[in-house]
SEKEBA-858592 format. One record per residue (C-alpha): residue number from 0; x, y, z. Coordinates in steps of 0.2 Angstrom, whole numbers, plus 5000, padded with zeros to 4 digits. Example, Ala and Ser with C-alpha at 12.3 -4.5 7.8 and 13.67 -1.06 7.14 Angstrom:
# SEKEBA-858592
+-----+------+------+------+
: num :   px :   py :   pz :
+-----+------+------+------+
:   0 : 5062 : 4978 : 5039 :
:   1 : 5068 : 4995 : 5036 :
+-----+------+------+------+
***
This chain:
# SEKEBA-858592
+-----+------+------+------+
: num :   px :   py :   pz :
+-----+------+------+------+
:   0 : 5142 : 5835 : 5430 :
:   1 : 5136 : 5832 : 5414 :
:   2 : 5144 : 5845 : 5401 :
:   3 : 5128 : 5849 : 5390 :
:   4 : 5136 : 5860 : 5381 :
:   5 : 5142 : 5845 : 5370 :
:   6 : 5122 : 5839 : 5366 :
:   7 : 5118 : 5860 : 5359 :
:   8 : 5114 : 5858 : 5343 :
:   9 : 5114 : 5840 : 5339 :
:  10 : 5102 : 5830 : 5331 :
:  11 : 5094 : 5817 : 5341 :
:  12 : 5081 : 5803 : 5337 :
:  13 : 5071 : 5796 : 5353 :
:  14 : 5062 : 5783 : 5349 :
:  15 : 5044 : 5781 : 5362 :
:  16 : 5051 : 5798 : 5367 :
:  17 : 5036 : 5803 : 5372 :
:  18 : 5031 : 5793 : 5385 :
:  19 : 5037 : 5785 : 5403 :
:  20 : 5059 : 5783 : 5403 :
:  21 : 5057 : 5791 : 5383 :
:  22 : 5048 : 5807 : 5388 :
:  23 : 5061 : 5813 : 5403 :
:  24 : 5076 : 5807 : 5388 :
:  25 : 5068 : 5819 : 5378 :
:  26 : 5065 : 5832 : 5389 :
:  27 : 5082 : 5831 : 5395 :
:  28 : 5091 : 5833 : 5377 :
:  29 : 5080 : 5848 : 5373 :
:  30 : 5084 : 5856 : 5390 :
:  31 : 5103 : 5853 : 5386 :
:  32 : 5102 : 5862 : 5368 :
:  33 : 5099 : 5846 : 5358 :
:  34 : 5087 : 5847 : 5343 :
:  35 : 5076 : 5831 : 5343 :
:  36 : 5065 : 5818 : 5332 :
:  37 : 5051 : 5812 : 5346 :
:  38 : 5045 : 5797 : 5339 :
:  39 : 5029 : 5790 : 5345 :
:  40 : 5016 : 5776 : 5345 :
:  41 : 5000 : 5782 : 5351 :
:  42 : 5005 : 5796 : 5362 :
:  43 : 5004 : 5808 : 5348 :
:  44 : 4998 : 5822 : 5360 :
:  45 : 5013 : 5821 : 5372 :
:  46 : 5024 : 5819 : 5356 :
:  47 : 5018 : 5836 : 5347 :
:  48 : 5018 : 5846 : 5368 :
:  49 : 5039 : 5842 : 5368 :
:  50 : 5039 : 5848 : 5350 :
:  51 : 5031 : 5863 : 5354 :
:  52 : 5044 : 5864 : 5370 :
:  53 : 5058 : 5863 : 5360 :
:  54 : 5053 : 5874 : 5346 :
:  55 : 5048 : 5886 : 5360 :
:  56 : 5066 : 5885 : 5364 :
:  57 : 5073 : 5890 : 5347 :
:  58 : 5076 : 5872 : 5344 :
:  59 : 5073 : 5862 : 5329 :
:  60 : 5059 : 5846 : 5332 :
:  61 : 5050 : 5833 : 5325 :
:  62 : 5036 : 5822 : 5330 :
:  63 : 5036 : 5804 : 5318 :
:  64 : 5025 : 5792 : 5322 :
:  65 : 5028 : 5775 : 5317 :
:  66 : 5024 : 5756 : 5321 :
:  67 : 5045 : 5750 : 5322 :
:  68 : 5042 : 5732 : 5321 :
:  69 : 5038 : 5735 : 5302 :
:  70 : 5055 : 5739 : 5291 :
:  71 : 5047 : 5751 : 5280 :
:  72 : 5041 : 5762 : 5294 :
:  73 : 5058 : 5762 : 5304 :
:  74 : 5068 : 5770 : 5286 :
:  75 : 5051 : 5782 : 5286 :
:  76 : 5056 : 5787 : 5303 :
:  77 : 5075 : 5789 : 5301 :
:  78 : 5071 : 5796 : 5285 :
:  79 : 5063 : 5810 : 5291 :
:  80 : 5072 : 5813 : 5307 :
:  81 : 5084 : 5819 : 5295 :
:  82 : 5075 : 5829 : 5284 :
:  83 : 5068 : 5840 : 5297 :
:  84 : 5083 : 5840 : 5309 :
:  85 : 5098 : 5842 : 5294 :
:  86 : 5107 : 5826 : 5299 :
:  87 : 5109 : 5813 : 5315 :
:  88 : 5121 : 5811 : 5328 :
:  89 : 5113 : 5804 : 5342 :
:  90 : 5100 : 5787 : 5341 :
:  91 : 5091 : 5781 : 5358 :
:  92 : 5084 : 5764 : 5356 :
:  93 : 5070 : 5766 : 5369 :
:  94 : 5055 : 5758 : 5363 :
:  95 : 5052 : 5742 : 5370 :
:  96 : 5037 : 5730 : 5380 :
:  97 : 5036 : 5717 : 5391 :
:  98 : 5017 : 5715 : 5382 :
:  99 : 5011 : 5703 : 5394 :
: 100 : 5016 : 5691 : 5408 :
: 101 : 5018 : 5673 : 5402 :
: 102 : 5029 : 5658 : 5408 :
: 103 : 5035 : 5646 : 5398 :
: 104 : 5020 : 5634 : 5397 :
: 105 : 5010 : 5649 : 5392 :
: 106 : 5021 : 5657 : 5377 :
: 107 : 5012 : 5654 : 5362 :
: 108 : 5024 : 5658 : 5348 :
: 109 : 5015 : 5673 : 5340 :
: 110 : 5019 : 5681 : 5359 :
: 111 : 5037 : 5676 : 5357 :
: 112 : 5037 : 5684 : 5341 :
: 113 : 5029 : 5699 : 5345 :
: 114 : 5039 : 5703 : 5359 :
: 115 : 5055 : 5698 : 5351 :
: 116 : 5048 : 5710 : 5338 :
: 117 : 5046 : 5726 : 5348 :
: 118 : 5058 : 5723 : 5359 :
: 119 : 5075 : 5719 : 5347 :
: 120 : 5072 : 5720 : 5330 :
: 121 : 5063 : 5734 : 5328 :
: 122 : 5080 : 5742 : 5337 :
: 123 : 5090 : 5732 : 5322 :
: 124 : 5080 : 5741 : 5311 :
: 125 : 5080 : 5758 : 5316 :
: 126 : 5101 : 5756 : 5319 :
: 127 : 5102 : 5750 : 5303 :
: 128 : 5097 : 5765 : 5293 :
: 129 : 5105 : 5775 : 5305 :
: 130 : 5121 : 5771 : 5305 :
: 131 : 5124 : 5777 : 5287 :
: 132 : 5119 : 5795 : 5293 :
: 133 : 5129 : 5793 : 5309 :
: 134 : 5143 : 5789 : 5301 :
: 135 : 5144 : 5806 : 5294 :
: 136 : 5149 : 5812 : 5307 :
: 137 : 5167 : 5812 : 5315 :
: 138 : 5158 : 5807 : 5332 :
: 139 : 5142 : 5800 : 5335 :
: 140 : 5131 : 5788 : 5348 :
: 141 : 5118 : 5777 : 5352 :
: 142 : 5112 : 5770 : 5366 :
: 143 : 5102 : 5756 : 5369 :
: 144 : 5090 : 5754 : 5382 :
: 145 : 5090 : 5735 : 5390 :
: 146 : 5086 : 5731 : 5409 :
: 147 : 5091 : 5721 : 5424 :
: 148 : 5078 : 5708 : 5419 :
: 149 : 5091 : 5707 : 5403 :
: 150 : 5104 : 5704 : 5419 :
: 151 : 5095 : 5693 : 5431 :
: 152 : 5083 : 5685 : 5421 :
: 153 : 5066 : 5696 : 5427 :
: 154 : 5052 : 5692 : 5438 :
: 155 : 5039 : 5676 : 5435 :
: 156 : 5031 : 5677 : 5419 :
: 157 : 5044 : 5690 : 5411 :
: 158 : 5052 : 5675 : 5400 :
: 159 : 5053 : 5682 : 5383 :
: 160 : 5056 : 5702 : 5388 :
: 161 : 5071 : 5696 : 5400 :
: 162 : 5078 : 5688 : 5385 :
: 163 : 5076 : 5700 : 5373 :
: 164 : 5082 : 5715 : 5385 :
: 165 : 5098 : 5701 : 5387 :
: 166 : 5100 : 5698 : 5368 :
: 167 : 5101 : 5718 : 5367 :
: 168 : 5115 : 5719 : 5379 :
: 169 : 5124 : 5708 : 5366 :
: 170 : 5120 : 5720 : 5352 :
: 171 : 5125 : 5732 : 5358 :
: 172 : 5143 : 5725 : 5362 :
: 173 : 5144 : 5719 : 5344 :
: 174 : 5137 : 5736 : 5337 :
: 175 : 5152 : 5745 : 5347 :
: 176 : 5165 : 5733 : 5337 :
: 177 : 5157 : 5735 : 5321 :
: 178 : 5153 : 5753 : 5322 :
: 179 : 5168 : 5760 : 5332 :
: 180 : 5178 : 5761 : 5316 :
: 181 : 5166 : 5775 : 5307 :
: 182 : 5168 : 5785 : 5325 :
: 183 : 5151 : 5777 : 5332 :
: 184 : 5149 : 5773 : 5350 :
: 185 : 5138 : 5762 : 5356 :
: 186 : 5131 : 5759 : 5375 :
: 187 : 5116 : 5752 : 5384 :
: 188 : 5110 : 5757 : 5400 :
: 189 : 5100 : 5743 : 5412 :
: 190 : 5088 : 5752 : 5423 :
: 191 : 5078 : 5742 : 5438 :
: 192 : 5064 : 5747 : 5446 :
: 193 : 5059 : 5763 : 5439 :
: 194 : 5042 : 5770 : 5446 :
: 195 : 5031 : 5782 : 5440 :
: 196 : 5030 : 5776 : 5422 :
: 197 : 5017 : 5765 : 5411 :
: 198 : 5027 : 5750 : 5413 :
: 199 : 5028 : 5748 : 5430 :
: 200 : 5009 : 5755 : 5432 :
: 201 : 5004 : 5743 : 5422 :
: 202 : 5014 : 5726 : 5424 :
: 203 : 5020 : 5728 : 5443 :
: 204 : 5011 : 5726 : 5457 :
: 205 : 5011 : 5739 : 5474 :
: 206 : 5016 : 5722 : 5482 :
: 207 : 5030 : 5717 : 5473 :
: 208 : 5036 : 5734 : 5471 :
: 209 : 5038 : 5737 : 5491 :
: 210 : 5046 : 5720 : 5490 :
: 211 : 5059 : 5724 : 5478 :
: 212 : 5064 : 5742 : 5487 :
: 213 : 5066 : 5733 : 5503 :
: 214 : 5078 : 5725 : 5495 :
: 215 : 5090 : 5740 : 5486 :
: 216 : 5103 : 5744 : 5495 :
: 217 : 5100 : 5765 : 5492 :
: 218 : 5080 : 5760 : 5501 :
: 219 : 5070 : 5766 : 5485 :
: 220 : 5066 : 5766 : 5469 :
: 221 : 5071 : 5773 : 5453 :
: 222 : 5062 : 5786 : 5443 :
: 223 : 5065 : 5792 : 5425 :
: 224 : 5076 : 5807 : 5426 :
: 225 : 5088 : 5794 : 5436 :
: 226 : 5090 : 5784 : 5418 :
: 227 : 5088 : 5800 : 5407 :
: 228 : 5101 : 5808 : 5416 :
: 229 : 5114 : 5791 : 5412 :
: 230 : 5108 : 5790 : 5394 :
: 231 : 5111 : 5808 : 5392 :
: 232 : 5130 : 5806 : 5399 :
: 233 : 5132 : 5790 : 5388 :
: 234 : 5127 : 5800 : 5373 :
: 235 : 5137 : 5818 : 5376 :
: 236 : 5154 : 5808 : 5380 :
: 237 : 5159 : 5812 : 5359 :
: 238 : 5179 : 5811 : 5362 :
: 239 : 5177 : 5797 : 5375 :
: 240 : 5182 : 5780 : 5377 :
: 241 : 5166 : 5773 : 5383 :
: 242 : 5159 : 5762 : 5370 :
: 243 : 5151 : 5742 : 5372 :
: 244 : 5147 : 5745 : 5389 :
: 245 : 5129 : 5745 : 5400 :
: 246 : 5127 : 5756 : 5414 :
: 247 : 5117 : 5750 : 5424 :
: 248 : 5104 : 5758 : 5434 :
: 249 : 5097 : 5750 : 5449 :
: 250 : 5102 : 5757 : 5466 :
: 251 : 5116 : 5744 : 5470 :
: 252 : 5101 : 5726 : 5467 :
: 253 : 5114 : 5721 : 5453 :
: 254 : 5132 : 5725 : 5449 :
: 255 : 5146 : 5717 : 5440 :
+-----+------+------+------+
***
């Protein structure tokens, strides 16, 4: 079980935690007593319902918009994450695309770019001016969000997400040597199919889905509380010794 009481009070920054895998990881921090900074892209309306949620709770909340591939906006975000919460202890690195589905012969190289962009260096930005507020603290966390395409390489046409969601695995190993001394921890989880969210809906067919359940061991799918529930483990576990690893998150398809 996870003990929540560890996440009460703590200040936690979501990023596209209002939507999909982000909105349960929110949901799920304000439930355990965690104050939160939702940021959002365009889903400003869900963004300003979990403020209201966790206000209602007694909680202290934010809702930042922000486009993260551009630097300026990233520090705007972390900036005011901790204006409005009193400090950080807690970054998820959720935001993330596969855009569109191309192979090889089809990347052009503002796609690579752009995917690349959303997916990994808008996650270096936002780390980046976090870790100087994290670092205040005797123990802090991140967690990273990657996927099994970062494991196994993704299905046809997920090229440039698969290795962007692969370099993030790597990250986040580094980030756990360079960090651990300030009293940072640093994880990624690696979720598989996980139904029910925009990403799927939109980039997964009812075909291909039935065909990857048939073939996980646990016969079904993933949904988000399953991944919020892991990042929210990764990220109470303050005095633990859990720090470069993923967990991943795929009912058996994948283990090392």
């Amino acid at each position: 079980m996870i003990n929540t009481d560890k996440l009460r009070g703590k200040n936690v920054l979501i990023t596209a935690g209002a939507q999909g895998i982000g909105e349960s990881i929110t949901r799920h921090f304000i439930d355990a007593g965690a104050n939160v900074a939702i940021h959002y892209f365009s889903s400003s309306d869900k963004a300003d319902q979990l403020k209201a949620y966790a206000l209602g709770k007694g909680q202290k909340a934010a809702a930042v918009g922000g486009d993260l591939t551009k630097e300026a906006e990233a520090n705007a975000l972390v900036a005011k994450t901790v204006e409005a919460l009193g400090g950080l202890d807690i970054v998820v690195n959720n935001a993330g695309s596969l855009v569109a589905r191309h192979e090889l012969h089809d990347i052009g190289t503002d796609f690579w770019h752009k995917v690349m962009d959303i997916n990994l260096t808008s996650m270096m930005f936002v780390t980046r001016a976090s870790a100087q507020h994290l670092a205040k603290n005797e123990n802090s966390s991140i967690v990273n969000l990657s996927s099994l395409a970062g494991r196994k390489g993704g299905h046809a046409g997920s090229l440039a997400y698969a290795t962007s969601k692969g370099a993030i695995l790597t990250f986040t190993r580094a980030l756990a040597s360079e960090l651990g001394p300030q009293g940072t921890r640093v994880n990624a989880v690696a979720p598989g199919l996980i139904l029910g969210t925009s990403f799927h809906n939109t980039h997964t067919t009812k075909e291909s889905a039935a065909k990857t359940v048939a073939g996980i061991p646990i016969q079904r799918a993933g949904n988000a509380d399953d991944v919020a529930r892991a990042v929210l483990y990764l990220a109470s576990e303050y005095d633990g010794f859990i720090t470069g690893a993923t967990l991943d998150i795929n009912g058996g398809v994948y283990n090392m």
